[in-house]
KOLMI-71240 format. One line per 4 residues: number of its first residue (from 1); for each residue x, y, z of N, C-alpha, C, CB. Coordinates in nm, 2 decimals. Glycine has a CB too. Layout:
<atoms>
NUM = X,Y,Z,X,Y,Z,X,Y,Z,X,Y,Z ~ ...
</atoms>
This chain:
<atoms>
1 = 2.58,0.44,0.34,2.65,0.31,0.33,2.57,0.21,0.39,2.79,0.32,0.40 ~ 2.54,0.13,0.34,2.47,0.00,0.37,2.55,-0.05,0.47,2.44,-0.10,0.27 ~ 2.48,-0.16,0.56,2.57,-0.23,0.62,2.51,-0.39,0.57,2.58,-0.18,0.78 ~ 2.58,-0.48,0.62,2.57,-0.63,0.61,2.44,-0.69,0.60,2.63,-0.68,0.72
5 = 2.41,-0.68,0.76,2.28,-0.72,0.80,2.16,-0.59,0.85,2.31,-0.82,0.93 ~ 2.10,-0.61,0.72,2.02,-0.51,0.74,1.86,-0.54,0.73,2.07,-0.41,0.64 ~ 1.74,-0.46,0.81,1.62,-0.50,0.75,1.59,-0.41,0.68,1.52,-0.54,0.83 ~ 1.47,-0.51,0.61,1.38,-0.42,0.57,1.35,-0.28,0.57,1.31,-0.46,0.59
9 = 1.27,-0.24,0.68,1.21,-0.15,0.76,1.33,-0.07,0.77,1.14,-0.20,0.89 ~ 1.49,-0.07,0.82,1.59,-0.05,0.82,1.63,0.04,0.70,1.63,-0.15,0.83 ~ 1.64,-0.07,0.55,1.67,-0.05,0.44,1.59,0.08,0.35,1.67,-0.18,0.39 ~ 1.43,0.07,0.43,1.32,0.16,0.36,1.38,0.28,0.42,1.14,0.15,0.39
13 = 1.39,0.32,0.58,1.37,0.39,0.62,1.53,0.51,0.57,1.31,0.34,0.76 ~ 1.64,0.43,0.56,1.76,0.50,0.52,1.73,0.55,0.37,1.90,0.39,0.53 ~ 1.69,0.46,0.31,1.64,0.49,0.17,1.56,0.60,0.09,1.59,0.41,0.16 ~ 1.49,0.65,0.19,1.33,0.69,0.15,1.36,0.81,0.04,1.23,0.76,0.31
17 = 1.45,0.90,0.18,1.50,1.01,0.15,1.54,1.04,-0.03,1.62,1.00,0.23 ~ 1.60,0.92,-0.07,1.62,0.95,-0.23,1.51,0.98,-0.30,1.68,0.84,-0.31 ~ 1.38,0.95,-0.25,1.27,0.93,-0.37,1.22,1.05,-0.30,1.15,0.78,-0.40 ~ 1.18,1.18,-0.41,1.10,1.30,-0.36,0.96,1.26,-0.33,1.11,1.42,-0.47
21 = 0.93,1.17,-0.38,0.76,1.15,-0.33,0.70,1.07,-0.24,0.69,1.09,-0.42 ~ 0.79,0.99,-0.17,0.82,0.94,-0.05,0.68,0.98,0.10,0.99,1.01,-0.04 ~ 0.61,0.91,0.12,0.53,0.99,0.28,0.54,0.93,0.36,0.38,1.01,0.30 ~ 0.66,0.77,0.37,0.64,0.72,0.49,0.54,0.57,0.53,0.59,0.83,0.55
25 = 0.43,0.61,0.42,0.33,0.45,0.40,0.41,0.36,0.48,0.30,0.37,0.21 ~ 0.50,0.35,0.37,0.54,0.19,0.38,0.64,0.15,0.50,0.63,0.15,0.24 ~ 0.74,0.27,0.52,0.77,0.19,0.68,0.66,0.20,0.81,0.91,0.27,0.74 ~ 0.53,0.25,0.78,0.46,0.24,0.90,0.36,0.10,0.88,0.37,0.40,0.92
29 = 0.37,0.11,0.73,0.24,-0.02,0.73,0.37,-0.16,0.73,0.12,-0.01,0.53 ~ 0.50,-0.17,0.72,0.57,-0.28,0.80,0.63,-0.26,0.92,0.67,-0.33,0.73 ~ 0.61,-0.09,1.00,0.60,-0.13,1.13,0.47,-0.20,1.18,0.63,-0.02,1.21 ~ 0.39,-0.20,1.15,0.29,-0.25,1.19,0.26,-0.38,1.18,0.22,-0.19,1.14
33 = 0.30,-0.46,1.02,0.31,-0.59,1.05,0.42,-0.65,1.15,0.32,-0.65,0.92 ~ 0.53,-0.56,1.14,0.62,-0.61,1.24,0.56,-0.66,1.39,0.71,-0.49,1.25 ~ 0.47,-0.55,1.45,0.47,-0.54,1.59,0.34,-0.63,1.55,0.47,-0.38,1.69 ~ 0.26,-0.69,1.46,0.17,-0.76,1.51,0.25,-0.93,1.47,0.01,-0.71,1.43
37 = 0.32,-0.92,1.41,0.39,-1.06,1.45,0.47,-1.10,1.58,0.48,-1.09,1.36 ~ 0.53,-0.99,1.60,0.56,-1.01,1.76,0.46,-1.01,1.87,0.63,-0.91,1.80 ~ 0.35,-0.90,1.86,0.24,-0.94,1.92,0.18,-1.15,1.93,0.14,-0.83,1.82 ~ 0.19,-1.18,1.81,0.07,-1.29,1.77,0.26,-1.39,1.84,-0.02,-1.31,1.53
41 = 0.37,-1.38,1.83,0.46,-1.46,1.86,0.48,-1.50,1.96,0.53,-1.43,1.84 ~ 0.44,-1.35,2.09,0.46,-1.37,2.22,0.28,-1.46,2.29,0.51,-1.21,2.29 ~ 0.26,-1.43,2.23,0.07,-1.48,2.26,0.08,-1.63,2.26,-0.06,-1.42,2.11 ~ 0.14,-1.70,2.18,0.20,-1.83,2.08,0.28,-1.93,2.24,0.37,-1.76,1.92
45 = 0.33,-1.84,2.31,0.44,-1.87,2.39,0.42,-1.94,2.53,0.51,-1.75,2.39
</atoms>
């Protein structure tokens, strides 16, 4: 069940599971943009 407010990263990672070919890529390559925008956000500050 979905909920309301959901992310991305969130939405992949509940998701994945349906697709059998699935490895993960993609929620590691948007954790990664994640923590470098927070990185570059707090730097900003």
């Amino acid at each position: 069940m979905s909920r309301k407010n959901q992310t991305l990263g969130e939405f992949i990672i509940e998701n994945q599971s349906s697709f059998k070919y699935t490895s993960g890529e993609l929620s590691r390559l948007i954790n990664s943009i994640r923590l470098g925008c927070k990185s570059s956000e707090s730097r900003s500050e």
